[in-house]
N, C-alpha and C positions, 0 to 999 in steps of 0.2 A: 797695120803692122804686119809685114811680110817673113821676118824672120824668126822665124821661134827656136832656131839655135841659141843666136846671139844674145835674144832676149832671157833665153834659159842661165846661159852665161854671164850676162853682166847682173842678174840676181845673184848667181852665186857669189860675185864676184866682191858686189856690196856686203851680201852677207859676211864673208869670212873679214872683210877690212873692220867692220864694226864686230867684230866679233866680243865680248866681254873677255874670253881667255887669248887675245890675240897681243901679242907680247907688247911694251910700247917702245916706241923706235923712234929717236929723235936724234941718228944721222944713219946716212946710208953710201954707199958706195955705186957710184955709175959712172962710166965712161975712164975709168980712170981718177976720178977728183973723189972726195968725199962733202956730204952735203948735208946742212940741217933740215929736217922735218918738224916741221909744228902742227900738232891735233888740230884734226880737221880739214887737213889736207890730202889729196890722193897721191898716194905713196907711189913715186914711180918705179919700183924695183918690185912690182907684183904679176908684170908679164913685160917681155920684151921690147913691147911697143916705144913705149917712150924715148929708150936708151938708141934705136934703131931710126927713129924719126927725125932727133935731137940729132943724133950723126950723121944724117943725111943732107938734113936742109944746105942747098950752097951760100953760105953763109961768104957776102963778097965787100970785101973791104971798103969802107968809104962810104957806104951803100947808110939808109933809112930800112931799120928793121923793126919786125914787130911778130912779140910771138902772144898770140889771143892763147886764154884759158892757160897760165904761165904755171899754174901748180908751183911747184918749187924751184919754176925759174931757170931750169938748165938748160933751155935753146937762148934763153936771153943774156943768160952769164957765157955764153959761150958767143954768141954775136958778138959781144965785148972786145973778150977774148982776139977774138978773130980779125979784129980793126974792122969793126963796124963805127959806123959815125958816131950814129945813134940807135940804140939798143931800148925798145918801149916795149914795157909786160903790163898786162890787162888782164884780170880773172874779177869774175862780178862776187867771190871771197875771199874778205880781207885778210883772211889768215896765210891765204895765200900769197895776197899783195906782200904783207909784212914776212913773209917765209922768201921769195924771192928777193926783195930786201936784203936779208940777212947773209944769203947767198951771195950776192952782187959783193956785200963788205968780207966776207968769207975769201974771195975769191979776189978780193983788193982790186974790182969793176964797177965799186961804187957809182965813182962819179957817171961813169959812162950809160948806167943803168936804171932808168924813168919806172917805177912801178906804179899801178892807178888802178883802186877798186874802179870796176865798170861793168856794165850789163853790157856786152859785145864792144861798141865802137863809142858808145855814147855818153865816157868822159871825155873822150881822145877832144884835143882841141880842132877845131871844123880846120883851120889853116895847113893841119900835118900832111904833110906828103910821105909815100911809103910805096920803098923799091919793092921789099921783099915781107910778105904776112906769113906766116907760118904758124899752124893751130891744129893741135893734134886734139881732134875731132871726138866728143865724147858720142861714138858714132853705133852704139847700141839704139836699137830705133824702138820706144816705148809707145803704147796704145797714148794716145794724141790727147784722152780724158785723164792721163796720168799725171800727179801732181808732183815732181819730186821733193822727198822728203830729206832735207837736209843737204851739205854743198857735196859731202861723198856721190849719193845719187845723182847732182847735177855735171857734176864731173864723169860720170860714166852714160846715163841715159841722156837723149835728144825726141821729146814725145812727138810722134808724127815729122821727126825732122823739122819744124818749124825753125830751131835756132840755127841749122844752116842754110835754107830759104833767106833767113834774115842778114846772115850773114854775107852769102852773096851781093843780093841788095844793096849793102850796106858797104862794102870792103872798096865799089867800084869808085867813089869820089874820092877814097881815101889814097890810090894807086897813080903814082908816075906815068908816064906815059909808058914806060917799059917795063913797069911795077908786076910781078907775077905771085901768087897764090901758091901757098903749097900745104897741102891737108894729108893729115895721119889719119888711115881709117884699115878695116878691115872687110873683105869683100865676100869671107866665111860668116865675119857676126854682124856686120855691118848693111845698109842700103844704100850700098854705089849707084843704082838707079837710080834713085830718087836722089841722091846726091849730084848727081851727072844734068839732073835733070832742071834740078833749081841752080847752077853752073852756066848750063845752057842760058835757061830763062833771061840769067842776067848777064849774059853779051860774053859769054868766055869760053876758049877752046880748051878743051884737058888731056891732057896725057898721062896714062900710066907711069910715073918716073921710074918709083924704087919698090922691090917688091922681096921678102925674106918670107918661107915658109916653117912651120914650129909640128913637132907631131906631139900632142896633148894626150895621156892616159885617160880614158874616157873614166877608169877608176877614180881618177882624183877628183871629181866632180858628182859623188856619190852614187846612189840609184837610180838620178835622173833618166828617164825612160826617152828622153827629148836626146838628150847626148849619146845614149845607148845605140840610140837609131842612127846616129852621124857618123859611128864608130865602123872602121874595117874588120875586119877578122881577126887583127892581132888589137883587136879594142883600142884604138888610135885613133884620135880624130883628126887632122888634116888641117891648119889654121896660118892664115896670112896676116902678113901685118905689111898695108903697101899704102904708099905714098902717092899723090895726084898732084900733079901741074898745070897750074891752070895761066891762062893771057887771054889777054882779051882781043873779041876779035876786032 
């Protein structure tokens, strides 16, 4: 494990969501829509990530879409949306499955909107072809003996990167012949090397796409002595949220 910001961070980050005094919220507002949240799912309105990744993806009409690790569903109610053909959500929690669901009929994308418990690729039927993957990357990189506890933690941590190792591997028979990859990650708390690196291994070129920077009160993440140290002078810490494109070579 190389980063011990990021890992400082997606602790905290579990911490406050499981909080006991942490209010309960079952809709939220992002991009403009409003949307249900069901317990036990990773709320995407607790950093900018999601809402930035979600509006990025070139979501291209007609096209076979898929967005892995779906949470509540807003790159795939939005696929819809957008005249995507087919619009497939995949999270290995059912809460999530059934929360994107709810969305899709929320948003009156039902029909057009596939949701599937799965551990990565491995409900998907072997036959699927798919333009476009897009998976905003639980891309906090945890010590590799770390067990997560509960789908909050799997949603945020990737122990040793192994789940996106896997996923490359995995995404290439699932891909078009023009089919391309696009991952949400962070290259302040995240490991884009290692990420670049299992990309590589499995036959694909990446590009930087999209890239937004956020400046974080190193106060709002208490005494941490780990954030204290990443912090400027005006106690700022400095934090990206970018997007990768990957094809194969």
């Amino acid at each position: 494990m190389d980063n011990k910001l990021g890992y400082e961070l997606g602790n905290w980050v579990v911490s406050q969501i499981q909080s006991p005094d942490r209010p309960t919220q079952t809709t939220f507002s992002l991009l403009g829509l409003e949307w249900d949240l069901l317990p036990g799912v990773f709320p995407p309105y607790t950093d900018p990530g999601p809402g930035l990744f979600a509006s990025w993806v070139p979501y291209q009409k007609g096209s076979r879409f898929l967005e892995m690790g779906c949470g509540a569903g807003i790159a795939a109610v939005i696929a819809a949306q957008r005249g995507c053909e087919r619009a497939l959500a995949l999270d290995i929690n059912p809460a999530a499955v059934e929360n994107t669901r709810r969305n899709a009929a929320r948003h009156k994308v039902a029909g057009q909107v596939t949701a599937l418990t799965s551990d990565l690729f491995d409900a998907l039927d072997p036959t699927e072809v798919l333009d476009v993957v897009f998976w905003n990357t639980p891309f906090i990189e945890a010590p590799e003996d770390r067990s997560c506890a509960g789908q909050i933690e799997r949603a945020v941590f990737d122990p040793g990167y192994g789940m996106v190792r896997r996923f490359f591997r995995d995404v290439v028979p699932r891909l078009s012949a023009e089919g391309r990859v696009y991952l949400g990650t962070s290259e302040a708390m995240g490991n884009p090397e290692k990420m670049l690196r299992a990309a590589t291994d499995a036959g694909f070129e990446a590009r930087r796409y999209r890239s937004e920077s956020v400046e974080l009160p190193a106060a709002d993440f208490g005494d941490s002595p780990v954030v204290k140290a990443h912090a400027d002078e005006r106690g700022i810490v400095d934090m990206d949220f970018t997007m990768y494109e990957f094809l194969r070579r």
